[in-house]
C-alpha positions as CSV (number, residue, x, y, z in Angstrom):
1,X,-2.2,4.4,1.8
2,X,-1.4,6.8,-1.0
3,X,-3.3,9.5,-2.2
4,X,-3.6,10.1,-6.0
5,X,-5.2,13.5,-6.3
6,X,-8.2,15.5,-6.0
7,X,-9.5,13.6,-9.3
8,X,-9.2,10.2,-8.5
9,X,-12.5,9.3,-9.8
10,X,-11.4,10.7,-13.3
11,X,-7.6,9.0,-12.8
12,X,-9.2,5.7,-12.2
13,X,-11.6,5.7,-15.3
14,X,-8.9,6.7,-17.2
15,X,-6.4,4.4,-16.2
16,X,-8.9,1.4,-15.9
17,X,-9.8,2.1,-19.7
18,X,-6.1,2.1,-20.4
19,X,-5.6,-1.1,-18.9
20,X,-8.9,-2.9,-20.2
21,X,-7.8,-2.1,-23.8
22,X,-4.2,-4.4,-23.2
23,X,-5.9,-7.8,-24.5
24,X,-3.5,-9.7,-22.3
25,X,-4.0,-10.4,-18.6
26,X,-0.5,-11.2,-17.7
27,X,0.3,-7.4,-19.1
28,X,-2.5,-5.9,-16.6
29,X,-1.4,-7.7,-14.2
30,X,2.1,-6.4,-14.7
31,X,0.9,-3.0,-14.7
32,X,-0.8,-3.1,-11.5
33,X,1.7,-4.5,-9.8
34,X,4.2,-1.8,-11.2
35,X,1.4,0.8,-10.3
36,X,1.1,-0.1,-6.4
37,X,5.4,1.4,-6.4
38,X,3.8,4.8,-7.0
39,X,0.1,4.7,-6.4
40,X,-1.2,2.0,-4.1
41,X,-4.5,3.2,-3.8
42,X,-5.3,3.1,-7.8
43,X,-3.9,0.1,-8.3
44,X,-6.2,-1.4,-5.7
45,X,-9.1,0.4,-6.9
46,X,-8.0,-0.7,-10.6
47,X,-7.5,-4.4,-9.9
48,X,-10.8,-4.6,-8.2
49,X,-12.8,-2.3,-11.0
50,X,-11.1,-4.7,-13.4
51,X,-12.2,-8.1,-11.5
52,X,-15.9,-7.0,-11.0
53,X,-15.1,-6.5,-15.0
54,X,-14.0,-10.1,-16.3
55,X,-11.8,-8.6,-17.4
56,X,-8.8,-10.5,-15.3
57,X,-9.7,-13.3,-12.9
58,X,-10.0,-11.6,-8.7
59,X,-7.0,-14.5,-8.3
60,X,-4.4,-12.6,-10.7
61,X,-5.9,-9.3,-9.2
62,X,-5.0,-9.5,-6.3
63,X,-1.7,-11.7,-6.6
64,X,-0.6,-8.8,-8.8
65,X,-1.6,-6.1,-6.4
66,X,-0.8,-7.6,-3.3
67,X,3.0,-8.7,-5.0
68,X,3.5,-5.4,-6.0
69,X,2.6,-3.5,-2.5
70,X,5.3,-6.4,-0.7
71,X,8.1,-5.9,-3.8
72,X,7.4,-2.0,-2.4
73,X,7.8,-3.0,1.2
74,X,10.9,-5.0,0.5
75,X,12.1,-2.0,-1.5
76,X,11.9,0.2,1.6
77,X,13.7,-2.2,3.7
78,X,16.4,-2.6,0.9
79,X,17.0,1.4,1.0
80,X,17.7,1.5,4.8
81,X,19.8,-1.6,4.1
82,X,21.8,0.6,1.2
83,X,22.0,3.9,3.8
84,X,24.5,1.9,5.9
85,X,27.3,2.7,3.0
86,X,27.1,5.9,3.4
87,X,29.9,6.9,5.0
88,X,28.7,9.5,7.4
89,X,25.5,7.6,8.3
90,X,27.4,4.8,9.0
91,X,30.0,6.4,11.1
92,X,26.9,8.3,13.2
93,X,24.2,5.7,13.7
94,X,25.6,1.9,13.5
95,X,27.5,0.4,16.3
96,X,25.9,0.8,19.6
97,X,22.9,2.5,19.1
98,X,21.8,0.6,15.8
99,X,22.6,-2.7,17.9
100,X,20.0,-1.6,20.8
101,X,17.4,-0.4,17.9
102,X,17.8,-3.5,16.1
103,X,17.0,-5.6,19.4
104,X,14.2,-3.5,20.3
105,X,12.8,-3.8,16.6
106,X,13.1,-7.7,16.6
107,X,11.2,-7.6,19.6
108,X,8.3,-6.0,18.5
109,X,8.5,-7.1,14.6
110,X,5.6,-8.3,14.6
111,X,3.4,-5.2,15.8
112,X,5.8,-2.8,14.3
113,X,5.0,-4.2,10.7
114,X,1.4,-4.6,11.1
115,X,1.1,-1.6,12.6
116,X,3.4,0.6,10.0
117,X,1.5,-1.2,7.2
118,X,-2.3,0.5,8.6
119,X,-1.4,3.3,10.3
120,X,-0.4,5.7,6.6
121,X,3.2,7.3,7.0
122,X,5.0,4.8,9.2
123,X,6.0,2.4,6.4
124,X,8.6,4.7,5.1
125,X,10.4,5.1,8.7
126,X,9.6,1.9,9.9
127,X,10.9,0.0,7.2
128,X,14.2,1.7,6.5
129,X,14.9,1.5,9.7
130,X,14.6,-2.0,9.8
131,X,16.9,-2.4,6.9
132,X,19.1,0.3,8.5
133,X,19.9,-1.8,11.6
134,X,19.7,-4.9,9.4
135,X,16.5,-6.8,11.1
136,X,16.7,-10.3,10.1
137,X,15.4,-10.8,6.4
138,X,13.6,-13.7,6.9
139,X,11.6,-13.1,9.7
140,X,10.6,-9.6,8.2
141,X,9.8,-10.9,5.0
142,X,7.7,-12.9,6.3
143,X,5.6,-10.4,8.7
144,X,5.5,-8.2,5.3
145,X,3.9,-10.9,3.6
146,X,1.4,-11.9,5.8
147,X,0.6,-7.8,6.3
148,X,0.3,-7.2,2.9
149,X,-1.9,-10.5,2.5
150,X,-4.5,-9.9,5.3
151,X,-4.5,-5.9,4.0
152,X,-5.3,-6.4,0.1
153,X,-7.3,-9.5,0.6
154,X,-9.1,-7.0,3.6
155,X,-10.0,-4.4,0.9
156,X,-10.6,-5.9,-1.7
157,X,-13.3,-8.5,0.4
158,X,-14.7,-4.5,1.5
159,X,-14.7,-3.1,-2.0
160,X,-16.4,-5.9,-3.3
161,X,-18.8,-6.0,-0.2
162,X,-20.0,-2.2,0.0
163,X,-19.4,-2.0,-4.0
164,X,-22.4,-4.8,-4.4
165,X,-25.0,-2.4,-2.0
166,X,-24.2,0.7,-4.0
167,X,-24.4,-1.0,-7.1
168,X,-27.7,-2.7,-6.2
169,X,-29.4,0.3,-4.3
170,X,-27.9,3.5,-6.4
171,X,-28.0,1.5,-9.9
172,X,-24.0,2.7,-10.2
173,X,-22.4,0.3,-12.8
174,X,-20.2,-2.1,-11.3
175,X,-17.0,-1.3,-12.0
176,X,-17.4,2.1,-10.1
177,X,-19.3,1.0,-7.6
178,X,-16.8,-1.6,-6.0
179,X,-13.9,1.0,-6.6
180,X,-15.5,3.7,-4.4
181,X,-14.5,2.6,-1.2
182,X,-11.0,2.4,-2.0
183,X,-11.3,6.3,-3.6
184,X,-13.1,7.2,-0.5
185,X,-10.4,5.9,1.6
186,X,-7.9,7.7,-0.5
187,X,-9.3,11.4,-0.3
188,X,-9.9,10.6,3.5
189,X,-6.2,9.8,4.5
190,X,-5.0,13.7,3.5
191,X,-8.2,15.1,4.8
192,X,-8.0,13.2,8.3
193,X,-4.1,14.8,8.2
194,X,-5.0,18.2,7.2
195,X,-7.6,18.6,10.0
196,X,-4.9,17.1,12.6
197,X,-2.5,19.6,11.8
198,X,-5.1,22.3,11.5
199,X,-5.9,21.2,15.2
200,X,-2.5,21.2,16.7
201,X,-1.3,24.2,15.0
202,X,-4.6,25.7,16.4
203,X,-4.0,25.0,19.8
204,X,-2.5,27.2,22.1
């Protein structure tokens, strides 16, 4: 996931009012999904603050989030794809070697997507690469979109679920409540990599 600050409570109200004041839902929706290309984890937070809201329906939510996170994924895989006309790379990395990657990818497709979309900074290497050695299209597409589908539909049942306890047991308004989770999970992410690399530097 992507971080978006050490104010993401603040980004997030102010970006949720921005979008509550378009009138129509097909324009949110358009904005969220352009969002996830630069900050996944507001546009999740958003799209469910906006849901638990009424104002646009948890189906256009999440189609919008979810489509833009996969337009993302596809835009990875189309950049390692466009790396193989550069001239140098090319002459370097494809012939032999990018024919044994490219067999050892489509062999583990499945986990290598599913993993790369949890697990936050594989996405970027993982799916170059598959565009680099030109993994079939079809079969990757197709792992991406099941991925994204089982992640966004994932938070967005958690947000929802923890969102509904805070908001019935600490009186927080709705809105906020449900997009907690995700801003939780945001500031975590950096803070879980700072302490790793705190600890490895650390050790002898």
């Amino acid at each position: 996931m992507t971080s978006f600050g050490a104010e993401p409570s603040a980004l997030l109200a102010w970006f949720q009012a921005a979008l509550a004041g378009m009138a129509a839902p097909a324009v949110i929706a358009l904005v969220l999904a352009l969002t996830t290309l630069l900050l996944e984890d507001l546009a999740i937070a958003a799209g469910v603050a906006l849901a638990t809201q009424g104002v646009i329906s948890w189906e256009l939510s999440l189609a919008a989030v979810g489509g833009g996170i996969a337009l993302g994924d596809m835009g990875l895989y189309a950049m390692g794809l466009g790396a193989t006309r550069v001239p140098w790379l090319r002459k370097r990395y494809v012939g032999d070697k990018s024919t044994w990657a490219r067999e050892q990818i489509v062999r583990r497709l499945p986990s290598a997507v599913l993993l790369a979309r949890v697990v936050p900074g594989l996405r970027l290497a993982t799916y170059t690469a598959c565009g680099f050695v030109r993994v079939p299209i079809v079969p990757f597409t197709a792992w991406v979109m099941l991925a994204v589908t089982v992640w966004t539909v994932g938070l967005y049942g958690l947000s929802a679920a923890i969102g509904q306890a805070l908001a019935k047991h600490l009186g927080l308004p709705p809105p906020l409540a449900v997009a907690i989770p995700i801003l939780v999970l945001a500031a975590a992410v950096p803070l879980v990599r700072h302490l790793r690399t705190r600890f490895t530097t650390a050790r002898p």
